[in-house]
Structures are given as structure tokens and as C-alpha cells.
C-alpha positions as CSV (number, residue, x, y, z in Angstrom):
1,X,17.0,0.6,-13.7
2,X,16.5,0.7,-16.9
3,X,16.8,3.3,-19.9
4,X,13.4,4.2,-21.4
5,X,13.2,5.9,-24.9
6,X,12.4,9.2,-23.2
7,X,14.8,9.4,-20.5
8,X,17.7,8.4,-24.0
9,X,16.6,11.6,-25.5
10,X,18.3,13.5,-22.7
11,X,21.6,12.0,-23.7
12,X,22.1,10.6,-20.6
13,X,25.4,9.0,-20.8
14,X,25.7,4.6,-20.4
15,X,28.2,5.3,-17.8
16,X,25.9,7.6,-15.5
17,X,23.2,4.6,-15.4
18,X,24.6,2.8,-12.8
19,X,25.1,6.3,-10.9
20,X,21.4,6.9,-11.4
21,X,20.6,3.6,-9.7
22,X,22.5,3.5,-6.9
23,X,21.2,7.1,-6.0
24,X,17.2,5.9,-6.6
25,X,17.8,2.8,-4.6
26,X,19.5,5.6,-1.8
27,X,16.3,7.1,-1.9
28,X,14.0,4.0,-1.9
29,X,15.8,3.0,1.5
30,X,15.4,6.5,3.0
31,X,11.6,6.6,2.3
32,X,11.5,2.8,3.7
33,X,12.8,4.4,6.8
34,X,10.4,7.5,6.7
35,X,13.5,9.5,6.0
36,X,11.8,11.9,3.9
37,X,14.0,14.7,4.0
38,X,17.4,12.9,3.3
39,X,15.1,11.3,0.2
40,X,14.1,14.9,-0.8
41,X,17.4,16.1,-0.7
42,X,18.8,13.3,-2.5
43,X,16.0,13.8,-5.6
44,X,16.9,17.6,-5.6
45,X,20.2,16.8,-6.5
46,X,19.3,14.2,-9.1
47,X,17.4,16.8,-10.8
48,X,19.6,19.6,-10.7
49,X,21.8,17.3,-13.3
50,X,19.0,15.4,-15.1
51,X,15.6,17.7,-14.7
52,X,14.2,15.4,-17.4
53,X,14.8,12.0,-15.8
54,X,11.5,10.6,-15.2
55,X,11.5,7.9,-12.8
56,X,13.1,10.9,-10.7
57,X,10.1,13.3,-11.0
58,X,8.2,10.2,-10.4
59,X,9.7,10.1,-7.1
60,X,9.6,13.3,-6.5
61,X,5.6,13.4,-7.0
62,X,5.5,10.7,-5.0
63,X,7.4,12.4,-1.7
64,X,5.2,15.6,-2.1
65,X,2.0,13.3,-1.1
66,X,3.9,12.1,1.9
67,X,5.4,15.8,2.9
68,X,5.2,15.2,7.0
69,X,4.4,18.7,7.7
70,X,1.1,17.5,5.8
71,X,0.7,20.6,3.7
72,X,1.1,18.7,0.7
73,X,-1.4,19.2,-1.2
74,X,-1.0,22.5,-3.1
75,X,2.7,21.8,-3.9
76,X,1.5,18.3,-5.1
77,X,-1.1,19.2,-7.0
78,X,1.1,21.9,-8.9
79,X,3.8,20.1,-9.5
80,X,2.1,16.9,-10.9
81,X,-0.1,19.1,-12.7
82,X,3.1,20.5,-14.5
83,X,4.1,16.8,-15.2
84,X,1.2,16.6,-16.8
85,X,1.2,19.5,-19.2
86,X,4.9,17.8,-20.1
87,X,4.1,14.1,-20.1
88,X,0.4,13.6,-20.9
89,X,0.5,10.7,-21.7
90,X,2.4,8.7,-18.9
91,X,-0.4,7.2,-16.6
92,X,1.5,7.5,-13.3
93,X,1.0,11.2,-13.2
94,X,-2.3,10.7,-14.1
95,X,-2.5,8.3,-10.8
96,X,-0.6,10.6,-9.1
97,X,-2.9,13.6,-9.6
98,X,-5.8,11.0,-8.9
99,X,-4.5,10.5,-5.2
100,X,-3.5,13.6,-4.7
101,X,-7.1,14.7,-5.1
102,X,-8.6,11.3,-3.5
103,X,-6.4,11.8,-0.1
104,X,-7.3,15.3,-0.2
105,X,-8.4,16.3,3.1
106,X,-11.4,18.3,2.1
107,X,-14.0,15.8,1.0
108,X,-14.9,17.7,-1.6
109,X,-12.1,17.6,-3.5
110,X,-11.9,13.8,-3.3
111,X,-14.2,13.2,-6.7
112,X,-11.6,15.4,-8.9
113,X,-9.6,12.3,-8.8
114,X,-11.6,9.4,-10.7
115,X,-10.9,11.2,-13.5
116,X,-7.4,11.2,-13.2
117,X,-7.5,7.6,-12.3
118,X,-9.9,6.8,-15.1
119,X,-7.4,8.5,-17.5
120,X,-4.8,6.4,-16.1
121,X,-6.2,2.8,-16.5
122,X,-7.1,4.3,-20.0
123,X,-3.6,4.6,-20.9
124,X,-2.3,1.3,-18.8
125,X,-5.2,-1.3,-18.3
126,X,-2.7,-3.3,-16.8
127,X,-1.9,-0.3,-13.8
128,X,-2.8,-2.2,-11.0
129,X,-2.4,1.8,-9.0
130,X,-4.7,3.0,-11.0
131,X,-7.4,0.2,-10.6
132,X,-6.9,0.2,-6.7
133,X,-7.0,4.0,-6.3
134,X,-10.2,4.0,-7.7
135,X,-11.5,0.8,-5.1
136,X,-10.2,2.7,-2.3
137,X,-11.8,5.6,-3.1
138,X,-15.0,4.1,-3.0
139,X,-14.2,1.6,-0.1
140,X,-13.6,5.2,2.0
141,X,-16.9,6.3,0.5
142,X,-18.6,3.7,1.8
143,X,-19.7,1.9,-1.8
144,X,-18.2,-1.6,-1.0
145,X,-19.7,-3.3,-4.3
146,X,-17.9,-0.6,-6.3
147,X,-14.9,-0.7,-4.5
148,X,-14.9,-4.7,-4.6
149,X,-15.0,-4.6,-8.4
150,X,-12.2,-2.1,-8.8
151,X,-10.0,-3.8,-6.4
152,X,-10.4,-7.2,-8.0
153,X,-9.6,-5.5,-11.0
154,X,-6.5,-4.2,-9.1
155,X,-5.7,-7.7,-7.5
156,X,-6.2,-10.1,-10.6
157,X,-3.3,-7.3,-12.9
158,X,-0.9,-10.4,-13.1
159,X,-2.0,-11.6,-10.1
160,X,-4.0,-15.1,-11.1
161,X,-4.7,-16.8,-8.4
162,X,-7.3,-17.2,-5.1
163,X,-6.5,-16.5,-1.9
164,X,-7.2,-19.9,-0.8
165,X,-4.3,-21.2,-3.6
166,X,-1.7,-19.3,-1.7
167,X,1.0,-21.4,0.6
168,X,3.2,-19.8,3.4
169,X,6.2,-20.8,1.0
170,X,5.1,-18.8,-1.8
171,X,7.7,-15.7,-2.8
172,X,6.0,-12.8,-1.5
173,X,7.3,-10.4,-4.0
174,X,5.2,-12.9,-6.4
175,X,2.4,-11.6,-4.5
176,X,-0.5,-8.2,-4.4
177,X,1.1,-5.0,-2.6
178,X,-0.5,-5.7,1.1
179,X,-2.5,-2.8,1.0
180,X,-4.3,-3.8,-1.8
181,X,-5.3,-7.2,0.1
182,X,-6.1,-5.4,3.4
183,X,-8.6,-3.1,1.3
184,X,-10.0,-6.1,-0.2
185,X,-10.6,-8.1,3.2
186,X,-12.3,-4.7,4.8
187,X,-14.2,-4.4,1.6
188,X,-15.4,-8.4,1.8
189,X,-16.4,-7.6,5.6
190,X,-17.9,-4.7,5.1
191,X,-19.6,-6.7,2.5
192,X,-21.1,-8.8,5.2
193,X,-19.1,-11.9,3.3
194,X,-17.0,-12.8,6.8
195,X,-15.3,-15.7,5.5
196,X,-13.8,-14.7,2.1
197,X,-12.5,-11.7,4.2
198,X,-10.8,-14.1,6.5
199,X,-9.1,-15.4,3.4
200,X,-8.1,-12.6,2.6
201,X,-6.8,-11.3,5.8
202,X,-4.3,-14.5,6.1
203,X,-3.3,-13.9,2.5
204,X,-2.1,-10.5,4.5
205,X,0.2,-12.0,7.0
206,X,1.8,-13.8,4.4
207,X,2.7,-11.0,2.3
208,X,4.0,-8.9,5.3
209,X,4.6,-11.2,7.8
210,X,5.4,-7.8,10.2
211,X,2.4,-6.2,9.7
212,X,0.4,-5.7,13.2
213,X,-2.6,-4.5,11.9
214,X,-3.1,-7.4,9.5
215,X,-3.1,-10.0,12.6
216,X,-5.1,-7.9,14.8
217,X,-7.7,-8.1,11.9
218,X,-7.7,-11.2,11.1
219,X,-7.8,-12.3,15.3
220,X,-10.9,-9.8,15.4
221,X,-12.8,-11.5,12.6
222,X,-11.8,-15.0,14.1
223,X,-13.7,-13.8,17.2
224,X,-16.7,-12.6,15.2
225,X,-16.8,-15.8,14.1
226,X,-16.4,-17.2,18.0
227,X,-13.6,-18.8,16.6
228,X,-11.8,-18.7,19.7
229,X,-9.1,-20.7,19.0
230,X,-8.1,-19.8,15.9
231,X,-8.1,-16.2,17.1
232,X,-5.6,-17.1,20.6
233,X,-3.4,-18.6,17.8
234,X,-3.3,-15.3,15.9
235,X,-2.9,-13.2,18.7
236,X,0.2,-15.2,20.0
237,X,1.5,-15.6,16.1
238,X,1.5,-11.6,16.6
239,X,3.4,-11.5,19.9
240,X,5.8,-13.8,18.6
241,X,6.7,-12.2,14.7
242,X,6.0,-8.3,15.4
243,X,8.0,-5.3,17.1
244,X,8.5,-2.0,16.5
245,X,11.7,-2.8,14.9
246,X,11.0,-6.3,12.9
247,X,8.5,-3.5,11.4
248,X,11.0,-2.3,9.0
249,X,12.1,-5.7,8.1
250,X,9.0,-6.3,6.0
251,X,8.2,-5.3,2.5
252,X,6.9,-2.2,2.8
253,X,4.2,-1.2,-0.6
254,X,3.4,1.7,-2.6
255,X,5.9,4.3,0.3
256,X,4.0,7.3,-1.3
257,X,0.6,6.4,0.1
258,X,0.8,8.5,3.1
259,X,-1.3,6.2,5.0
260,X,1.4,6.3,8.6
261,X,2.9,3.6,10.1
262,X,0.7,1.1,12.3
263,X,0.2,2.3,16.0
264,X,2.0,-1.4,16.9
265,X,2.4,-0.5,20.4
266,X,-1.7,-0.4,20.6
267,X,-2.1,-3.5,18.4
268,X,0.5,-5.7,20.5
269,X,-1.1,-4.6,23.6
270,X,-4.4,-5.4,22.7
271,X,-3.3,-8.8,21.7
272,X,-1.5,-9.4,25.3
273,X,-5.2,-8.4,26.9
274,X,-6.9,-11.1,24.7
275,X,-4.5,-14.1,25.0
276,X,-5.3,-14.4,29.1
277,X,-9.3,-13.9,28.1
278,X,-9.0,-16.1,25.1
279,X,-7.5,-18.8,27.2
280,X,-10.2,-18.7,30.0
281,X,-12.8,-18.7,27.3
282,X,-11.7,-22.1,25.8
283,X,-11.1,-23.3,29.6
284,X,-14.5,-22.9,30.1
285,X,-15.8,-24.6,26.8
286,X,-16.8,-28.2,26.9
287,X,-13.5,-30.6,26.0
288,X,-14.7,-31.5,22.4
289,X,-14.4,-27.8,21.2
């Protein structure tokens, strides 16, 4: 981690760096594993020494939006609003305030956020958050050419490349968070453009080769397509990569969306009920398919 011009002026010591990062990366893990309240605790007593440390009340903001007891909101929104009064200018508690406002449960809270956002990609252009929370608040909307534009946006922020360019050998930390891609594909098929969503769906896989939810899409649109075979091979690619525990070996994006974990146990069943019809399907079919 490294020392930024604001978090010198607290006179934090060269010494105490490498304590700060091995108690952030503590805290990373523990909010990999859902371990919210060991990650709470541990931010709590980072603050108590350094109240000022920003990547800290970053974190911070970030674990009120994911508060399990799902009462979030109003400490979230007061906190970052605080932030706010004492950082105005640092776009990821702009973003933060955004989502806070765009997961709100109370649809009509939800606009208050493009502002934020707006505010955010203002002061960053290059905030890939801050472009994708604005697609996905439109893609929840229901405004799929919106959302598409903002989510490209999001995708191409030193991300230069199709799809279709993308090999199974490619570093996946070179890669687009996988929610951003799995907001893309549902935007492209909600679009009505099947086959650019497929893309995207496999592009998916690749970045989080654990990820239930991904194959399971990307087997349904194969069977949209009566791509039968293509989907059987998805469904068993599942059954062979994913469990509830490989789940955690994957690289899990952007913790502080509170978005839960996939129900895998639903996805991996349905894929068992399919293989058996898939496999009767393309018995049936003439030899040549």
C-alpha cells in the first residue's frame, strides 16, 4: 500500500506502513470470506490510531453497505456523507454515496444517486466504479441502451480489448471485475443481441472460473439458441469446476456490492437435471448435428 500525499499529512510514520498493510490485507481476506464482523472490528481498531487514514474509511464505507443485518442504509448514508463534507473531492465517496442511494431498497431513493456517480466520473473519468454504477442502475431500471453505454464505458477504463480477443490463458487480474461482464451479457440479452451476450457470458467463466451463475447463464443462452451441444458441454464444465467450497477460490470483485453469494446448490442442481435431458435431446437428433 502505498502513502498518498493526504494520508503523509497525518505523520504517519515509514515504519507503521507495513503494519497498515498487513492489517488492510487482514481485512480484505475476512470480507472475501463474508467475515464481516472480524473485518469491522479490525477497521475500528485501525481508526482508533489513524482516524484520518483514508483507504481505511474507504473500507469502512464500504462494509456499512454490506452490514448483514441489512439496516445499512442510514448509518451508510451518514457516514459517507460525513466523508464527504471532509474529502469532497475524492470520487470514491462520491461512488460510495451513489450506491448507497442506487441499492437503496426504497425505489425512490434510487435516482439520488446519479448524481453522486456523475460527480464521481467528473472527478476520475477513468473510475471504472463510477461508470458501472451508473449502467447498473439503469440495467435494474430496465433502460438497456443506457445501461449498455455506461457499462462499455465502465468495461473499455484500461480494458482494450473484445470479448472475442480473449484466450483461456489470459491473466485474469488483466481482465474486467466479473460483475461488470455479467451486467454487460444480461444487458446485450436483454438487448435482444443473443450472440454478443454469449461472448460475453464466456468472457465470464474466464474471469471467475468458480462462478455458478456465470455457466448456468451462459448454458441457458446456449439453449435459446437450441445449441444443445454446446450447452451439455457447459453444464458438465460446471459440474466438474464448481462447489460450494472451490467458491471461495475464485477472485472475488468489488466485496462491498452487497449483491450475496450465488445460491450454487440451486445452479448445480439444475445443471444435473439438464445433462440427462440434454443427452436424450442430441440422441434423438439426426447423426450429422
Amino acid at each position: 500500500m502505498k502513502a498518498s500525499p493526504q494520508n503523509l499529512r497525518f505523520n504517519i510514520q515509514s515504519e507503521e506502513w507495513d503494519y497498515l498493510e498487513f492489517v488492510m490485507n487482514r481485512i480484505h481476506a475476512a470480507e472475501d470470506l463474508n467475515n464481516y464482523q472480524e473485518a469491522g472490528q479490525l477497521l475500528e481498531e485501525v481508526l482508533k490510531k489513524y482516524p484520518q487514514y483514508q483507504p481505511a474509511l474507504h473500507e469502512y464505507a464500504n462494509l456499512l453497505m454490506v452490514d448483514t443485518a441489512g439496516h445499512y442504509q442510514t448509518r451508510a448514508i451518514f457516514f459517507t456523507r460525513k466523508m464527504l463534507k471532509l474529502y469532497p473531492k475524492d470520487p470514491f465517496f462520491h461512488y460510495l454515496m451513489g450506491m448507497h442511494f442506487v441499492l437503496h431498497p426504497k425505489p425512490a431513493y434510487r435516482p439520488r444517486g446519479i448524481k453522486y456517480l456523475r460527480a464521481a466520473v467528473r472527478l476520475d473519468p477513468e473510475m471504472m466504479m463510477g461508470w458501472w454504477g451508473m449502467g447498473y442502475y439503469y440495467l435494474v431500471k430496465g433502460e438497456f441502451a443506457a445501461a449498455r453505454r455506461y457499462l462499455m464505458k465502465a468495461f473499455h477504463c484500461g480494458f482494450q480489448f473484445q470479448p472475442s480477443d480473449i484466450e483461456d490463458e489470459l491473466d485474469i487480474t488483466e481482465m474486467p471485475p466479473n460483475v461488470l461482464i455479467h451486467d454487460l451479457a444480461d444487458c446485450y440479452e436483454n438487448l435482444g443481441q443473443i450472440s454478443e451476450s454469449i461472448e460475453y457470458r464466456k468472457l465470464e467463466i474466464i474471469s471467475d472460473p468458480y462462478h455458478s451463475a456465470g455457466y448456468r447463464a451462459l448454458a441457458e443462452s446456449y439453449e435459446n439458441k437450441l445449441m444443445w451441444k454446446d450447452a451439455l458441454l457447459v453444464w458438465e464444465e460446471m459440474l466438474a469446476k464448481v462447489t460450494p467450497e472451490t467458491r471461495y477460490q475464485c477472485r472475488i470483485d468489488w466485496e462491498f456490492i452487497p449483491r450475496g453469494l450465488d445460491d450454487i446448490s440451486r445452479d448445480l442442481a439444475k445443471a444435473r437435471r439438464r445433462i440427462p435431458v440434454l443427452k436424450r435431446k442430441l440422441k434423438s437428433l439426426p447423426q450429422e448435428y
